[in-house]
N, C-alpha and C positions, 0 to 999 in steps of 0.2 A: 183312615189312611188317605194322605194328598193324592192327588192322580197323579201318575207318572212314576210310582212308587216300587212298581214290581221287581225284585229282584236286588231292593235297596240293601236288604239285609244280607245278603250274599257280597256285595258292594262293598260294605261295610267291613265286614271280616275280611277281606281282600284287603283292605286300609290299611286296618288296626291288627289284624290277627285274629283267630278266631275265639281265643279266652278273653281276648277284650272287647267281647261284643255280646251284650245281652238282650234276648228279644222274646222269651216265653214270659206268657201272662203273669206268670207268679216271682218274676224276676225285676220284673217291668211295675210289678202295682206299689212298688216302695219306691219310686220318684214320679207318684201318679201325684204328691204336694211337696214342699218342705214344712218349716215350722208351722204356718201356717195351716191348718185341717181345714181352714172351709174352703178355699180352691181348690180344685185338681185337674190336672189332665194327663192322660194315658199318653205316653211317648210310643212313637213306632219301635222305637228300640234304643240302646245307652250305650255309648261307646264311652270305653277308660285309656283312654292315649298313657303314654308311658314317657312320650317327649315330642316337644316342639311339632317336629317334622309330622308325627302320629296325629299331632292336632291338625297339623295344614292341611293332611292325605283324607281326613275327618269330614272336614269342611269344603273341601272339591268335592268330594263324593256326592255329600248336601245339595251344593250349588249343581251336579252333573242330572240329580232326579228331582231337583225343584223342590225341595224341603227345606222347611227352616229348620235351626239349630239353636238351642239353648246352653251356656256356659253351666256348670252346677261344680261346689267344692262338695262341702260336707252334710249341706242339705238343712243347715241349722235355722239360717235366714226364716223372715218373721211376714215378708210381707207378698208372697209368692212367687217372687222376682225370679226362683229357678224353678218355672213349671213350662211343659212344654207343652202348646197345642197341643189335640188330637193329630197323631201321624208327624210330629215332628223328632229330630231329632235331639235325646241329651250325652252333650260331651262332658264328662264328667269326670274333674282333673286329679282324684285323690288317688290316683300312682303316681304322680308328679310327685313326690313328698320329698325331696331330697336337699339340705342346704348345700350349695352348691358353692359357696364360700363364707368363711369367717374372716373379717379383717379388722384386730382388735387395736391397731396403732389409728385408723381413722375410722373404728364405731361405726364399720357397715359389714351388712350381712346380702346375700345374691343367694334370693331361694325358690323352687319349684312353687309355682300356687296352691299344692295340695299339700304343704307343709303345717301339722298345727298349729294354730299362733302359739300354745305354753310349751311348745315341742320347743323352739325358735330361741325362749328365753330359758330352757334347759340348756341346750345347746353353748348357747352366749356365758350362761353364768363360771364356768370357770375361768373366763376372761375378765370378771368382774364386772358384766356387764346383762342388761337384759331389752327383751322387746316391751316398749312401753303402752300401748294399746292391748285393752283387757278385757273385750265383750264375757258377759257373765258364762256362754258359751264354751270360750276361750280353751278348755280342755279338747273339744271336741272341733270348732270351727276351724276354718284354714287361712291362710294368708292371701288365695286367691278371692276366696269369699270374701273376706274385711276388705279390697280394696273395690269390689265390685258396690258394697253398700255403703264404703265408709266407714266403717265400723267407729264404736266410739267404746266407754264400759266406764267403771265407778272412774278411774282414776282421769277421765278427759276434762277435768278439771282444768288439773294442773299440765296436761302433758298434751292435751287434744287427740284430735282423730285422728282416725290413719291417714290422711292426706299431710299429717303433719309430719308422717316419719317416712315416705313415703319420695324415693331419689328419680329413680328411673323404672323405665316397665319395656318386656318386652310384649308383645302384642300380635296374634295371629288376626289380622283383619276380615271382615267377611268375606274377604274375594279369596281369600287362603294365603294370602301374602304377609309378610312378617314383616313388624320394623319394630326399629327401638326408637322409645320416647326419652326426654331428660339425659342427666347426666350424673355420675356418682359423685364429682365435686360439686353437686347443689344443681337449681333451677337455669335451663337453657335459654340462650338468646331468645328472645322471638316468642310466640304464643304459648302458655302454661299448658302444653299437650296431656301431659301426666295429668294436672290439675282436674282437665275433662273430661278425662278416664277415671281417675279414682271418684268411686259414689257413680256412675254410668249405668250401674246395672249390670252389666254385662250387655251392654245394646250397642256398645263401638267397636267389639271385638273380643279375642279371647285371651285372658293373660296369662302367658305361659312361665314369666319367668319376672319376678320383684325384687329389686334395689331397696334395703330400707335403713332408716338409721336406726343405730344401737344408742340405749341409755347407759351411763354408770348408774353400777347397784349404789342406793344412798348408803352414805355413813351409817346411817340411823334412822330409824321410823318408831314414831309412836301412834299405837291404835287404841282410839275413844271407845266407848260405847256407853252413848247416853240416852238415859231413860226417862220418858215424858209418860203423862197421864192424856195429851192429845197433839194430835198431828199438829194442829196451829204454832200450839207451842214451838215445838222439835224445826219448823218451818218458820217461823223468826228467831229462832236461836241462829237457824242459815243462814238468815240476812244480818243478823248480828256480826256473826263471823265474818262476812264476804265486808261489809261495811268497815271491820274492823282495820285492813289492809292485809290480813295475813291470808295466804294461800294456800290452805291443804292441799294434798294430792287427792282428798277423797271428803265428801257430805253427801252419805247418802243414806235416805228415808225408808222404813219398815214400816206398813201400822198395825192395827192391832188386828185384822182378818189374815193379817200373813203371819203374825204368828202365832197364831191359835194354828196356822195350816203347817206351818216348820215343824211346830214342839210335836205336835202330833204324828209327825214324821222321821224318817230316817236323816234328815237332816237340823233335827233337834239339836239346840245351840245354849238350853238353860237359859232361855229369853223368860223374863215375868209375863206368866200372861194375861196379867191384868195391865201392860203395857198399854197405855193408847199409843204411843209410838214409839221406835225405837232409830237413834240418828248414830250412826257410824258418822267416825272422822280420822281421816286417817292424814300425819304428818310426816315429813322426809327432809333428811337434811343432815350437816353437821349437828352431832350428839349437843355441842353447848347451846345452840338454838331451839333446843324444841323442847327444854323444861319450862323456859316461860311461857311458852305458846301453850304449850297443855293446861297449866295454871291460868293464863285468861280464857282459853274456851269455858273452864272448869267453869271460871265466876260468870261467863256469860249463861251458860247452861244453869246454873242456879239461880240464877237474877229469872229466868223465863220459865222455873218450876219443876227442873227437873227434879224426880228424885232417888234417882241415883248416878253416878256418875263413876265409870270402871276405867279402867287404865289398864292394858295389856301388858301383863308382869314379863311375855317371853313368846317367842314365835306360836307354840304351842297353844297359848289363849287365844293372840290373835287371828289364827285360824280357825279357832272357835266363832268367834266373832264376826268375820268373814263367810264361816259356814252357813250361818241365820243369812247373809245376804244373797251369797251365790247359788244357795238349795232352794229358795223362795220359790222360782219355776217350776223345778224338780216337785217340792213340796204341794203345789197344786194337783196334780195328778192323783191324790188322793181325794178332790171336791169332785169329777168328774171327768166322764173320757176326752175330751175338748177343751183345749184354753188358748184364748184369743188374749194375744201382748201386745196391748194398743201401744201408739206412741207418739207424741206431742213434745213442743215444746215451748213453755210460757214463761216472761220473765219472771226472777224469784221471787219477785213483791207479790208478783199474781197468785203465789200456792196456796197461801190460803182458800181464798176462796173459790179459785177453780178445781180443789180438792174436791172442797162443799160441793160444789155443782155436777162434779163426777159423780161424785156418791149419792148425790140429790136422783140421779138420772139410773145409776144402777137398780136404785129402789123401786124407782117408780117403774121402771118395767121388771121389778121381779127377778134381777138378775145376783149369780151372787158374785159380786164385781170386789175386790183388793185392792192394794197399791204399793208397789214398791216402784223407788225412783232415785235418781239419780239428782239428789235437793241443791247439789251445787252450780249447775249449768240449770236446771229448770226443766230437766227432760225427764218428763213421766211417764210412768207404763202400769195405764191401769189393766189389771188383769181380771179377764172374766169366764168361771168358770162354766161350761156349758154341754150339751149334744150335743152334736149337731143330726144325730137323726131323727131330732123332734123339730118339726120345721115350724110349729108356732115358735119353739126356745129361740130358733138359728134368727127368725124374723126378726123378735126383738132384739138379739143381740147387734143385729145388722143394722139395726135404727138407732142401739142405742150409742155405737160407735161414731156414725155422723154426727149425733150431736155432740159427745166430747170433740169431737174435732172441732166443730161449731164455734163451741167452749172456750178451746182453747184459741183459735185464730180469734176471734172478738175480742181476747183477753192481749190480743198482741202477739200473739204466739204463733207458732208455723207448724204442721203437721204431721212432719218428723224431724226425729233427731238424729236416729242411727239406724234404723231399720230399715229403710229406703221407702220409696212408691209402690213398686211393684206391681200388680194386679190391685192389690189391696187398696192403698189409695189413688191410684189411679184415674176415679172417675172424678176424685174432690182436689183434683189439683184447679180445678175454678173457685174453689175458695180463695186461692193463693196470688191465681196468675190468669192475666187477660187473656182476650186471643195474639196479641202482639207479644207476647213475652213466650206462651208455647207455639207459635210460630217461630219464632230465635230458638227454642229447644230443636225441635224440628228441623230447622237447618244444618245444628251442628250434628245432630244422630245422623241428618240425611248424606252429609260431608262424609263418612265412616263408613256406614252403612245404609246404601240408597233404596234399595229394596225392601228395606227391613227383613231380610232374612234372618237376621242374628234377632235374635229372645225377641219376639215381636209379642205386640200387645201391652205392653210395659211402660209404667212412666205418663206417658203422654197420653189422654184422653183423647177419644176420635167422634166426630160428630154424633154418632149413634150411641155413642155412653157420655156424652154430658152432665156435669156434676148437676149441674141444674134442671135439668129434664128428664134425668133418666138413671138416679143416684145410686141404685140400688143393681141396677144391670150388672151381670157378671159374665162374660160373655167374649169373645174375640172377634173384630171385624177382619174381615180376609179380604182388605185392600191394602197392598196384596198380601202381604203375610201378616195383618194387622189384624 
């Protein structure tokens, strides 16, 4: 607990109310991480605001006993981004759940941040319309969280991240004061405020209430499911494709340790598993465009070896097909109690061989490392399954993680895609970026948030955790809330 803290919890429920104020140990140890298991930290206590104003009364409180305060939706996030110091506060938005408007003549939606993102495109679909940002999550995560990381999913392809659907925001700032960002006919005069916010973390403020645009449902989809005997393969058949000019909504890679983990699971999809990989593709569009598209993926896929090549007879298959990809996480929980969702991003030419190099590096420290990815943008995530209260396991996996990073930025690449900084990579953003460039990060967090009281620790590396001197540090500097 910070100093100054006595009586915060009483404070608290003075705010919020007293059912929306959680502070015993065994209420408190399930946002002691999110996705992430190898960070934690114990919150002083968790407030769930119910609106706007519950957020503001939230964050005074905060600011009144000198505690920081952490945003958190659903707790899915990958890369620690909603952990709060020891003794901090988490304001945690998932009563906010409400769409708060449909507006089907101009394809925007105004909703609570603790709304689900597939809630969002239930909602929309009898307007014929849906939300097009599809983290594999997507059942479970929120609209506050996706704009906090950016979220991206199989289909950011063709439709991009959430930055891209993404109008206006409103914004409890860390001083507890509220403004509205953007505008619902499109990007504001003047500096891309929104822009700065979405992907932030949660470190410029807290988002109480998102503007986003709606898709029409396509005419028509057709979903691939081709079978290779090795990733190489399955990963120039992608650059075939992308090379080609056509654009799927969806290329995305299985290989064969994720499905030996699927079929053996509840999330069994009748994948062969003697697969070396297995490449989903999925098409949208008007019905008379996308019989030839399917017929030249077909001959590109048999020119690079597949050997088999399936075609989604009806909604029904294709969710089969879909199953193998979005159970793949779910499905590792059978290799062990811990799995670490790396995340990278290299261009497409690079897959092969920075596969190689992944898998070169899982072996040699003995890990048992996967891969499933997203083969059309180049954003991997290899998965490895692990304890972590074996701390020779937790070591290697913590070494062997820097070096896909490594990996990947040498190959061109950059060290996330969708999953953000967070704590997690936090200390290798000197792989990326000088001191002159997280100086200019720093500026604009410091514009927003000067103190760092909001999600401190995050993002931006601090002398004392230097990617270069001190890679492996997990830890929070408390200059001042840092």
């Amino acid at each position: 607990m910070h100093a100054g803290t006595a009586g915060l919890v009483d404070a608290l429920r003075a705010a919020v109310g007293r059912d929306a104020c959680l502070c015993r140990p065994e209420e408190l140890f399930v946002y002691e991480c999110d996705g992430l298991t190898m960070h934690t930290g114990r919150p002083a206590a968790v407030v769930l605001p119910s609106d706007t104003a519950a957020v503001q009364r939230a964050v005074r409180t905060c600011r009144d006993f000198g505690v920081p305060f952490v945003p958190r939706g659903a707790g899915t996030g990958l890369s620690g981004g909603a952990l709060a110091p020891d003794g901090g506060v988490v304001i945690e938005c998932s009563r906010m759940n409400r769409v708060l408007e449909l507006d089907p003549a101009n394809r925007i939606a105004v909703v609570q941040p603790g709304v689900v993102n597939a809630d969002l495109s239930k909602a929309a679909a009898p307007h014929g319309l849906y939300y097009a940002p599809d983290p594999s999550s997507q059942q479970a995560c929120t609209i506050g969280g996706n704009v906090a990381e950016n979220s991206g999913g199989p289909h950011t392809l063709k439709y991009g991240t959430t930055t891209n659907h993404v109008l206006a925001l409103e914004l409890v700032l860390p001083d507890g004061e509220r403004a509205r960002l953007g505008t619902r006919a499109g990007p504001a005069a003047g500096y891309d405020l929104v822009g700065a916010v979405v992907g932030s973390e949660g470190t410029l403020g807290i988002v109480t209430e998102v503007t986003v645009r709606l898709e029409a449902l396509p005419e028509h989809v057709e979903t691939l499911l081709l079978i290779f005997r090795d990733v190489v393969s399955a990963c120039r058949t992608v650059g075939d494709v992308i090379r080609s000019g056509l654009t799927p909504s969806a290329l995305e890679i299985v290989d064969q340790r994720t499905v030996a983990a699927i079929e053996d699971s509840v999330y069994a999809a009748g994948l062969p598993r003697d697969a070396g990989a297995v490449l989903i593709v999925e098409l949208d569009g008007p019905a008379l465009a996308l019989g030839p598209q399917v017929e030249r993926i077909r001959e590109m896929a048999r020119s690079r070896g597949a050997t088999r090549v399936d075609v989604a007879r009806d909604d029904a298959e294709r969710a089969r097909f879909w199953r193998a990809r979005k159970g793949a996480f779910g499905a590792m929980g059978r290799l062990a109690p811990d799995l670490y969702v790396h995340d990278a991003v290299v261009p497409r030419t690079r897959l092969p061989e920075v596969l190689e190099a992944v898998c070169a590096i899982g072996d040699r420290y003995g890990l048992k490392l996967s891969n499933v990815f997203h083969a059309g943008d180049g954003n991997l995530h290899p998965n490895i399954s692990f304890d972590r209260r074996d701390p020779d396991e937790l070591e290697r996996v913590v070494a062997a993680g820097e070096e896909i990073l490594r990996v990947c930025v040498e190959a061109g690449g950059v060290i996330t895609g969708e999953h953000g900084i967070g704590t997690e990579k936090r200390d290798y953003m000197g792989l990326l970026f000088d001191d002159a460039d997280l100086d200019a990060m720093r500026r604009l967090r410091d514009a927003f948030n000067p103190d760092g009281a909001c999600n401190p620790g995050k993002i931006i590396p601090t002398p004392r955790f230097c990617a270069e001197s001190n890679p492996k540090a997990r830890g929070y500097e408390r200059v001042p809330f840092e």
